[in-house]
PDB file of N, CA, C and O in Angstrom:
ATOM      1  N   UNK A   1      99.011  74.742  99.827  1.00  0.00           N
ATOM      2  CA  UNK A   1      99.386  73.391 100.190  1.00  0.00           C
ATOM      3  C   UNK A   1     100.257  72.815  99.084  1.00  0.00           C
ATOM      4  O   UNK A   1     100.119  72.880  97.862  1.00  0.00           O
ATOM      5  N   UNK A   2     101.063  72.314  99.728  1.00  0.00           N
ATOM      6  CA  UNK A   2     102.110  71.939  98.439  1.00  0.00           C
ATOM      7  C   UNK A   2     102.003  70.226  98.129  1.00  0.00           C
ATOM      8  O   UNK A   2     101.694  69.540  99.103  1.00  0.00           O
ATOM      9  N   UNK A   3     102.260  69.478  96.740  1.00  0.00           N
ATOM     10  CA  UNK A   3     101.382  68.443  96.357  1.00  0.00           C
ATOM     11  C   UNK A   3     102.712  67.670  96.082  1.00  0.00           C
ATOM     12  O   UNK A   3     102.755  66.440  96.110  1.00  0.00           O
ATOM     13  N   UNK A   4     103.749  68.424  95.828  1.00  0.00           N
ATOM     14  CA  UNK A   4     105.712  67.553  95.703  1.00  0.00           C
ATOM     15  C   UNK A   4     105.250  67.305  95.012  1.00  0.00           C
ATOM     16  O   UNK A   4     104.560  66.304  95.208  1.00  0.00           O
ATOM     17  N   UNK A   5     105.189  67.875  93.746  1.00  0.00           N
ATOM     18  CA  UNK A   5     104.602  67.294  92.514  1.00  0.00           C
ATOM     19  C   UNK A   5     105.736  68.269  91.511  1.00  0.00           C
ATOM     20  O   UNK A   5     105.760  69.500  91.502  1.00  0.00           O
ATOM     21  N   UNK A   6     106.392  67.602  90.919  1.00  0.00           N
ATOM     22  CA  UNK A   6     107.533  68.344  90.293  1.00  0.00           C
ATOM     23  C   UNK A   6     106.914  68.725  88.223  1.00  0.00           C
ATOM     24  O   UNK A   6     107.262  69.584  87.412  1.00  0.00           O
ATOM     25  N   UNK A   7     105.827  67.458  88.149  1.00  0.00           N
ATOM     26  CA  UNK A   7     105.071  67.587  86.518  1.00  0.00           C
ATOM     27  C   UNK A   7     104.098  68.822  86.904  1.00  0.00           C
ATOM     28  O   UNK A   7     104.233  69.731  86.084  1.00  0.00           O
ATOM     29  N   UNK A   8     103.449  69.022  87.603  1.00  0.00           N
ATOM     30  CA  UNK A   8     102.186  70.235  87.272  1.00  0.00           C
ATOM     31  C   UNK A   8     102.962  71.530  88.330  1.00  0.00           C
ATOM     32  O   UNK A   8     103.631  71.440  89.360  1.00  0.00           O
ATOM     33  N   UNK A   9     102.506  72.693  87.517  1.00  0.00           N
ATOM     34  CA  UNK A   9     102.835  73.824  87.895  1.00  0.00           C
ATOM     35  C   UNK A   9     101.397  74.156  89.041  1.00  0.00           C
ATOM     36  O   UNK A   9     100.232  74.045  88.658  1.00  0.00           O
ATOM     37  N   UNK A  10     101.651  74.423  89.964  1.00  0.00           N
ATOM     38  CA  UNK A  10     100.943  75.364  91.288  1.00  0.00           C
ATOM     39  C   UNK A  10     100.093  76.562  90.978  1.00  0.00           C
ATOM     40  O   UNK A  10     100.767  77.571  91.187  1.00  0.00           O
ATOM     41  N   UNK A  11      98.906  76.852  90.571  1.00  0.00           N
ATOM     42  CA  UNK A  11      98.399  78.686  90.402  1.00  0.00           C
ATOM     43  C   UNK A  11      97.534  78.941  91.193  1.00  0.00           C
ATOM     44  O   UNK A  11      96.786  78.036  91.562  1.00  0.00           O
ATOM     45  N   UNK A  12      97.409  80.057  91.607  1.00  0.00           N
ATOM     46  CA  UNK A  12      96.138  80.358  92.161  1.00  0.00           C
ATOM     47  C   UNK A  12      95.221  81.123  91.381  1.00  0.00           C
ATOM     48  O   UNK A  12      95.666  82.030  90.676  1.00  0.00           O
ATOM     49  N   UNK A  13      93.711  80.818  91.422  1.00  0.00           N
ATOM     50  CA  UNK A  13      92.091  81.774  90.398  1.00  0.00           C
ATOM     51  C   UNK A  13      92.080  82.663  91.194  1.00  0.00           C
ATOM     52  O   UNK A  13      92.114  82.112  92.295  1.00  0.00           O
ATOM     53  N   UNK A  14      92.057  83.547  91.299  1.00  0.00           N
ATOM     54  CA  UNK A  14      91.375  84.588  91.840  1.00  0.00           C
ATOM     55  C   UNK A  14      90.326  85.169  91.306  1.00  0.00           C
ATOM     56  O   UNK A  14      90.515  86.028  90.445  1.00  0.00           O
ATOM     57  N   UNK A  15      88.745  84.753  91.785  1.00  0.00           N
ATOM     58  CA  UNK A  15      87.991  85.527  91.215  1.00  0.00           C
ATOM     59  C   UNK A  15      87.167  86.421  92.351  1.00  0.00           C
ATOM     60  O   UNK A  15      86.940  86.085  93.514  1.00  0.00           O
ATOM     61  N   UNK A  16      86.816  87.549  91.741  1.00  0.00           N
ATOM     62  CA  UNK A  16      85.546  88.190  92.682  1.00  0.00           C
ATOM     63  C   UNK A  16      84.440  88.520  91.974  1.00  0.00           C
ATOM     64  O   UNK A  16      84.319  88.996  90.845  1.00  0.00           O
ATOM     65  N   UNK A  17      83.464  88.125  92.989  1.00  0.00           N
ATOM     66  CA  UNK A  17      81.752  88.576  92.145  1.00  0.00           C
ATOM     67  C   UNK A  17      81.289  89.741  93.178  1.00  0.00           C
ATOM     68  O   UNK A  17      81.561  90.333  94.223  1.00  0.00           O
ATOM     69  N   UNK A  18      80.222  89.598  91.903  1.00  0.00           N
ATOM     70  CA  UNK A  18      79.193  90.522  92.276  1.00  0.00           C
ATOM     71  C   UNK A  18      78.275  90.459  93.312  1.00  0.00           C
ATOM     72  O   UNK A  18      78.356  89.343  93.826  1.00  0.00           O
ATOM     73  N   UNK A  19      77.332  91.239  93.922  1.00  0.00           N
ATOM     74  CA  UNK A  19      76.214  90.685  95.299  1.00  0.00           C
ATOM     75  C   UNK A  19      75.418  90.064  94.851  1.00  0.00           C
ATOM     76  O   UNK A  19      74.735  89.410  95.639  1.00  0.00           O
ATOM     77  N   UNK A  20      75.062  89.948  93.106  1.00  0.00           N
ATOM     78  CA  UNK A  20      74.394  88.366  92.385  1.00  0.00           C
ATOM     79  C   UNK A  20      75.477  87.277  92.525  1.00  0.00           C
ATOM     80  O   UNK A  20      75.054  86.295  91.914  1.00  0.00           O
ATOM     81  N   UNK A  21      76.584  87.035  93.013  1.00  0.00           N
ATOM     82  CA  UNK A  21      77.173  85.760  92.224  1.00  0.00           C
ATOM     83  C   UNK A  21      77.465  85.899  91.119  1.00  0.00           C
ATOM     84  O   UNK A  21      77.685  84.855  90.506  1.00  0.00           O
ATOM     85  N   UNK A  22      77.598  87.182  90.377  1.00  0.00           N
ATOM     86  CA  UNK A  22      78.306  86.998  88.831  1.00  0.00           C
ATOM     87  C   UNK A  22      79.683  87.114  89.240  1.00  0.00           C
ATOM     88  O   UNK A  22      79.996  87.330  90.411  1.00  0.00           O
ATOM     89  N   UNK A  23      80.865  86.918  87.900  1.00  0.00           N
ATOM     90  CA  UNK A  23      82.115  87.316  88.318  1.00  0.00           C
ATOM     91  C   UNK A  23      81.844  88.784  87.984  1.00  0.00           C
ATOM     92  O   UNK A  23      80.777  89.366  87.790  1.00  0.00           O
ATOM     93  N   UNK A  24      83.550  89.371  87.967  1.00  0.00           N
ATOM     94  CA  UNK A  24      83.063  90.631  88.225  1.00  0.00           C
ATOM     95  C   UNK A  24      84.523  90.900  87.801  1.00  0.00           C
ATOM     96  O   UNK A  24      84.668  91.895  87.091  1.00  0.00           O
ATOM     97  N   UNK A  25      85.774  90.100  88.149  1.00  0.00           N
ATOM     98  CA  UNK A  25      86.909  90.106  87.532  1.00  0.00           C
ATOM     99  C   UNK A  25      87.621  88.774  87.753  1.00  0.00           C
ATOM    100  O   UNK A  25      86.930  87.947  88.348  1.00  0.00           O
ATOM    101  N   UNK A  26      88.708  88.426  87.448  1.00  0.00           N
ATOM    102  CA  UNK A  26      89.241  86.958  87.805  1.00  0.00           C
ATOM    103  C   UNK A  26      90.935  87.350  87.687  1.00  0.00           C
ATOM    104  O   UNK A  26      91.364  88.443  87.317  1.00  0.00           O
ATOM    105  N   UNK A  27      91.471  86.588  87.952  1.00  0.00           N
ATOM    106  CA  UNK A  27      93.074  86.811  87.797  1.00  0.00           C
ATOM    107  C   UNK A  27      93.879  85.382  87.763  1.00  0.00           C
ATOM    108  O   UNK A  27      93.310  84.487  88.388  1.00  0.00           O
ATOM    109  N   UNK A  28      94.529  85.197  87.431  1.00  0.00           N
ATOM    110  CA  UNK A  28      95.461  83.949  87.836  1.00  0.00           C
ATOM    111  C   UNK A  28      96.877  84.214  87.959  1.00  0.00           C
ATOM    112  O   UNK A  28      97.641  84.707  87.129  1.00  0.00           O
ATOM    113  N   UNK A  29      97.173  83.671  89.524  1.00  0.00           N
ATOM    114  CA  UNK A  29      98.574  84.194  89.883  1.00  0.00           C
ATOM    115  C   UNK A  29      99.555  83.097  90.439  1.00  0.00           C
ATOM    116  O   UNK A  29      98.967  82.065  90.762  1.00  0.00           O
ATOM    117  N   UNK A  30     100.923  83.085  90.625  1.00  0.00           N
ATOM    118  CA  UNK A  30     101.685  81.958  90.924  1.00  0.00           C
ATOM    119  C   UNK A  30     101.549  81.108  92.220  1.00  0.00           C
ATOM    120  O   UNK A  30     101.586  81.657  93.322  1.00  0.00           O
ATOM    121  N   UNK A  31     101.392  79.774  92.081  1.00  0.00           N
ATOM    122  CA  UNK A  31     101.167  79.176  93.553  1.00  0.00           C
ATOM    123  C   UNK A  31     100.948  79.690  94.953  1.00  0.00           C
ATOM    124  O   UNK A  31     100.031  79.729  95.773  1.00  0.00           O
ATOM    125  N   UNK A  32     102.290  80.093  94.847  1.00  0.00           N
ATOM    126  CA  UNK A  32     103.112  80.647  95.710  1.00  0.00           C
ATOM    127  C   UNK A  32     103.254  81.745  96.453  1.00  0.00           C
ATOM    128  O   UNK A  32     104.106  81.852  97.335  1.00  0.00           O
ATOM    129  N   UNK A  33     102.411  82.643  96.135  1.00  0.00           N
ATOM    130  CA  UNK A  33     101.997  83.700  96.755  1.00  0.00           C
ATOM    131  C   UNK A  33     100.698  83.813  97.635  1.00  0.00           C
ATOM    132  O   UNK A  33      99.593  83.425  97.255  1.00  0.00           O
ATOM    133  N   UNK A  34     100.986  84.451  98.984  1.00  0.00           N
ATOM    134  CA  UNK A  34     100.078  84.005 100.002  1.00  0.00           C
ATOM    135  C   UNK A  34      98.982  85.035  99.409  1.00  0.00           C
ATOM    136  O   UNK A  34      99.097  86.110  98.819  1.00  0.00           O
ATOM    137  N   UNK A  35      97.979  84.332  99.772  1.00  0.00           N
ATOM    138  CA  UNK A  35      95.895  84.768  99.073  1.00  0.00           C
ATOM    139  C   UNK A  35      96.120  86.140  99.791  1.00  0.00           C
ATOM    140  O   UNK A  35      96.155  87.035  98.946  1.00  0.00           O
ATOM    141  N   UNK A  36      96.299  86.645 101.171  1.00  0.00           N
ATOM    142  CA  UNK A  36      96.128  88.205 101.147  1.00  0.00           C
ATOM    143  C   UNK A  36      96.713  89.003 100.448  1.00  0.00           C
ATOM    144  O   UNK A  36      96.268  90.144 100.332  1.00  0.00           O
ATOM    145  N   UNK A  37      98.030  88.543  99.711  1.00  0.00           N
ATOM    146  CA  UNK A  37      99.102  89.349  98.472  1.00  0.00           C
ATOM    147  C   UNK A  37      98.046  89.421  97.848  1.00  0.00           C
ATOM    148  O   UNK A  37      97.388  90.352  98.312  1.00  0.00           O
ATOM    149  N   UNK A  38      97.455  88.849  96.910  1.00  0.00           N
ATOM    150  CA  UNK A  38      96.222  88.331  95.777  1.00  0.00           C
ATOM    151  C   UNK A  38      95.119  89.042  96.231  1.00  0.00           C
ATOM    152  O   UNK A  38      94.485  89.562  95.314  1.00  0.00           O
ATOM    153  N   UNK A  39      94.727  89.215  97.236  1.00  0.00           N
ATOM    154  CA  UNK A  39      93.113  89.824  97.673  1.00  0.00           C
ATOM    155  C   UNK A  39      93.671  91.179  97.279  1.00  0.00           C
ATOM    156  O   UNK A  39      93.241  91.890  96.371  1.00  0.00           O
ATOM    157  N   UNK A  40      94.759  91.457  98.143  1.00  0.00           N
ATOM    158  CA  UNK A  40      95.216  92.866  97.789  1.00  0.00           C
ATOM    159  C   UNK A  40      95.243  93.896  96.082  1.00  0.00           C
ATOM    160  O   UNK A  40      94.710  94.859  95.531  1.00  0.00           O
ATOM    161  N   UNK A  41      96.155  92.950  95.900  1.00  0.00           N
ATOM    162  CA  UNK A  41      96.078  92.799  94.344  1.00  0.00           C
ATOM    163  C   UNK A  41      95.037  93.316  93.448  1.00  0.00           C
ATOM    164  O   UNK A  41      94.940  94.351  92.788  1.00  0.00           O
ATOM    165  N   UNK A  42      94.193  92.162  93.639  1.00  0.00           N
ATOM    166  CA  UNK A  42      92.633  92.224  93.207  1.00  0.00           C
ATOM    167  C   UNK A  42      91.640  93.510  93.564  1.00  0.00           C
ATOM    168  O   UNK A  42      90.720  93.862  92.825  1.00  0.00           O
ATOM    169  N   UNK A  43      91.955  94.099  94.718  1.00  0.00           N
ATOM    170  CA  UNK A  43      91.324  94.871  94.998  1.00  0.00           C
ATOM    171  C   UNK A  43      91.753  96.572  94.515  1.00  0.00           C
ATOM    172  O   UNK A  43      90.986  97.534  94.510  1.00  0.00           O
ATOM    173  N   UNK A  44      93.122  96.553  94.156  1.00  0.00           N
ATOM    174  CA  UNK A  44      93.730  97.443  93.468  1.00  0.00           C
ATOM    175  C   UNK A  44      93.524  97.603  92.386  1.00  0.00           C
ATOM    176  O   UNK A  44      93.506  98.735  91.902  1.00  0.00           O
ATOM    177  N   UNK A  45      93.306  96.510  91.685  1.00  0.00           N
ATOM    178  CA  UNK A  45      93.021  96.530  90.600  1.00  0.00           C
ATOM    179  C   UNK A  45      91.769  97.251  89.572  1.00  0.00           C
ATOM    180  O   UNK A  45      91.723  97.937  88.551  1.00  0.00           O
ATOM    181  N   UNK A  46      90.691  96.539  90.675  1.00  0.00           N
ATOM    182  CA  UNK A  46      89.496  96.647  90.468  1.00  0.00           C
ATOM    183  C   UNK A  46      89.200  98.279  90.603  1.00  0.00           C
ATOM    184  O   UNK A  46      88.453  98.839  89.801  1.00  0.00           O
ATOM    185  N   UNK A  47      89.877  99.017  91.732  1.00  0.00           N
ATOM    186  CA  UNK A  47      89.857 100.261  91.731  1.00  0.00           C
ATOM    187  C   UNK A  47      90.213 101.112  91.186  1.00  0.00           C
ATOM    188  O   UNK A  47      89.769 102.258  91.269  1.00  0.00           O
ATOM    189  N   UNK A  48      91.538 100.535  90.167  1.00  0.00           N
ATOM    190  CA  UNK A  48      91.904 101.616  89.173  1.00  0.00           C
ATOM    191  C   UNK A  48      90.790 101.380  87.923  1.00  0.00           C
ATOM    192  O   UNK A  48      90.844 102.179  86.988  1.00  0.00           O
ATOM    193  N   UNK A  49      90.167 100.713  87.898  1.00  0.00           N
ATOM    194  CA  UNK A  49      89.001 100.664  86.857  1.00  0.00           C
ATOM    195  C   UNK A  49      87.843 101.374  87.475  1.00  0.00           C
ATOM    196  O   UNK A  49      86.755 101.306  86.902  1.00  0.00           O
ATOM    197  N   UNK A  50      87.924 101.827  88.222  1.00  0.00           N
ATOM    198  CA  UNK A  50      86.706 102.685  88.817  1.00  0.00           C
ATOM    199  C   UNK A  50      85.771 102.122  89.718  1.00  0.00           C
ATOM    200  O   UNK A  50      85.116 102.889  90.424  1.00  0.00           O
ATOM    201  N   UNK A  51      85.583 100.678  89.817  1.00  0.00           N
ATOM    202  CA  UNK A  51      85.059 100.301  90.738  1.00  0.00           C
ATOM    203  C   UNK A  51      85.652  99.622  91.627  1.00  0.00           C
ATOM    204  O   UNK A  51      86.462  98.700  91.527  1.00  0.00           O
ATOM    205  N   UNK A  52      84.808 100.572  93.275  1.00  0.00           N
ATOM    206  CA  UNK A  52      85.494 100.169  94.143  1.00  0.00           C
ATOM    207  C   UNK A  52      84.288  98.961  95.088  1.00  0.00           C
ATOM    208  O   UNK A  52      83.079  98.959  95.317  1.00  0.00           O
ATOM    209  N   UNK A  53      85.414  98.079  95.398  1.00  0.00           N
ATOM    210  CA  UNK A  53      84.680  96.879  95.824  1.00  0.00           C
ATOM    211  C   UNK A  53      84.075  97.164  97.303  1.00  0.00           C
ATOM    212  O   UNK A  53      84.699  97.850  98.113  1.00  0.00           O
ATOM    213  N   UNK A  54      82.782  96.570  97.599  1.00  0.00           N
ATOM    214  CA  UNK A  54      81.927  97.148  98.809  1.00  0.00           C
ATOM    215  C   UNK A  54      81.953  96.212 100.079  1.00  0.00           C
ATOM    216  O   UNK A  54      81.385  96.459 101.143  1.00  0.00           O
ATOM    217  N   UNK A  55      82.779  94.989  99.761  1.00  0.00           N
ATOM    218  CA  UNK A  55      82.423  93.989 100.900  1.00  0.00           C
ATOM    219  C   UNK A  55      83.226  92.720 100.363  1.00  0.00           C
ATOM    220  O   UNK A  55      83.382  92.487  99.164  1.00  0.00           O
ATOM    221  N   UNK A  56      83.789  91.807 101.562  1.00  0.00           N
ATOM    222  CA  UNK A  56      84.521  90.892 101.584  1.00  0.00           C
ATOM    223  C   UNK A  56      83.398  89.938 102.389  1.00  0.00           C
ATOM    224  O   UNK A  56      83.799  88.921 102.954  1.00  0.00           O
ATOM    225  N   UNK A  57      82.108  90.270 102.417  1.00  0.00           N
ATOM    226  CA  UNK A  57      81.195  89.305 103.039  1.00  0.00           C
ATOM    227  C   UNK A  57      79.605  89.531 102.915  1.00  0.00           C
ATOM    228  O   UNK A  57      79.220  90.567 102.372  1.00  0.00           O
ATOM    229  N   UNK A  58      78.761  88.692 103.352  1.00  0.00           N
ATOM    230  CA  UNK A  58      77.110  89.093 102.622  1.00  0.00           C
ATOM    231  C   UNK A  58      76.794  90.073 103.085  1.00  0.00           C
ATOM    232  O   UNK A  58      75.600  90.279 102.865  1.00  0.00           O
ATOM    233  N   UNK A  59      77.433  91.118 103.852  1.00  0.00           N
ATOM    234  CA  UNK A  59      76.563  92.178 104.673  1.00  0.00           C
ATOM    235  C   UNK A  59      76.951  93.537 104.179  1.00  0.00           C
ATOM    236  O   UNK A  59      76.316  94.519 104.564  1.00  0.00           O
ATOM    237  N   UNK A  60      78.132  93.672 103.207  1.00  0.00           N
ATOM    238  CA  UNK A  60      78.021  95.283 102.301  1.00  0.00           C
ATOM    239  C   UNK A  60      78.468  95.476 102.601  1.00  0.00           C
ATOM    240  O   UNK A  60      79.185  95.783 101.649  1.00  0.00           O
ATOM    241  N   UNK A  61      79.113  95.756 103.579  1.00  0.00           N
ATOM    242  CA  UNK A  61      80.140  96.945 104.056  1.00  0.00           C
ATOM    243  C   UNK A  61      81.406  97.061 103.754  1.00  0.00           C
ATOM    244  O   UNK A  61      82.174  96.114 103.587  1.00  0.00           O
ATOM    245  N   UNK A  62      81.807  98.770 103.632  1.00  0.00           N
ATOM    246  CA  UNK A  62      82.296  98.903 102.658  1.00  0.00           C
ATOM    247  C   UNK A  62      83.874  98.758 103.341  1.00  0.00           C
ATOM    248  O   UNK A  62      84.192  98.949 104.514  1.00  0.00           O
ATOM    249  N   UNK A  63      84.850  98.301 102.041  1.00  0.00           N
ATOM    250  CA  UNK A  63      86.189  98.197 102.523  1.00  0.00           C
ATOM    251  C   UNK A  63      87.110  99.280 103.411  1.00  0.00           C
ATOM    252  O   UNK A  63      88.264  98.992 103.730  1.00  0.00           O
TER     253      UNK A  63
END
């Protein structure tokens, strides 16, 4: 959503947790880029570190 706000810069948090609610990694990326670019992202990421993420919702299943 855009705010026409020309003083503050736009970012997006990206964080993902754990199946406690901990984080687990976080990112911060430019306004402007639509959240599935970013999910994507995030999820690449997380996999070249070896863990691969199990669920985009409370029920586990895996990506």
């Amino acid at each position: 959503m855009s705010e026409k706000r020309s003083d503050c810069l736009l970012v997006t948090l990206a964080l993902m947790l754990d199946s406690s609610g901990f984080p687990k990694s976080s990112q911060i990326f430019a306004g402007n880029i639509s959240e599935p670019k970013t999910l994507k992202e995030m999820i690449n990421g997380l996999e070249k570190k070896g863990q691969k993420p199990t669920s985009l919702n409370h029920k586990k299943q895996p990506l």
